[in-house]
C-alpha positions, -999 to 999 in steps of 0.1 A, spaced: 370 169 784 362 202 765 385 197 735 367 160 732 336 176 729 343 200 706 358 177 684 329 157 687 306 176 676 333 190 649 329 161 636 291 158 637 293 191 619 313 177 595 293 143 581 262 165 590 276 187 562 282 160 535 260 161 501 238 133 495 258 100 482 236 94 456 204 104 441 189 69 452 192 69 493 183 27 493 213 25 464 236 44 487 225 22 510 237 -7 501 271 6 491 277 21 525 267 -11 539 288 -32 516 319 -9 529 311 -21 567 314 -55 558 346 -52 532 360 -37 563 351 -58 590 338 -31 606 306 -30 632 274 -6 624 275 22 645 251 14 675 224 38 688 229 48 721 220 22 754 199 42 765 175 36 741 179 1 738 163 -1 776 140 29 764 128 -1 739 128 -34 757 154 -43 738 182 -65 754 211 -52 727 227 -29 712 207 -17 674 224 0 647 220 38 649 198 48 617 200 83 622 239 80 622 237 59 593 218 83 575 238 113 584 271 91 569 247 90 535 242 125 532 203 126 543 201 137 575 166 148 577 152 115 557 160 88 586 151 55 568 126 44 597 104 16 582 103 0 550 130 -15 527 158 5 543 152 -4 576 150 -40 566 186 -40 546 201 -24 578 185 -50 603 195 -80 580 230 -64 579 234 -60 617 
């Protein structure tokens, strides 16, 4: 269970570390966004737990995650434009 963790958070390390994708954070976005659905692949979902800490009866994308795969970290797109692109994508 050790090594899982520590590649875990390796890995968090690791996108954590990544330089912005862009200059424009709504541009890199969309492109990020865009590669999900080219793939076929599913948003990354925020934990359960805070679904039921929200009332909410599903799963919800994870912004911070999302944000960490862009490069900003520490500029979570919470409301706004952003937040709207990621909901109509989910």
């Amino acid at each position: 269970m050790i090594p899982d963790v520590l590649a875990a958070r390796a890995e968090r390390d690791a996108i954590d570390a990544r330089p912005p994708a862009g200059p424009d954070p709504v541009v890199a976005l969309h492109a990020l966004l865009h590669d999900y659905r080219r793939h076929g692949q599913r948003l990354p979902a925020a934990p359960p737990r805070l679904a039921t800490a929200r009332r909410r009866p599903e799963a919800f994308p994870s912004v911070s995650h999302l944000a960490r795969l862009l490069g900003f970290p520490k500029h979570r797109p919470n409301k706004g434009t952003p937040l709207r692109i990621i909901a109509e994508a989910a």
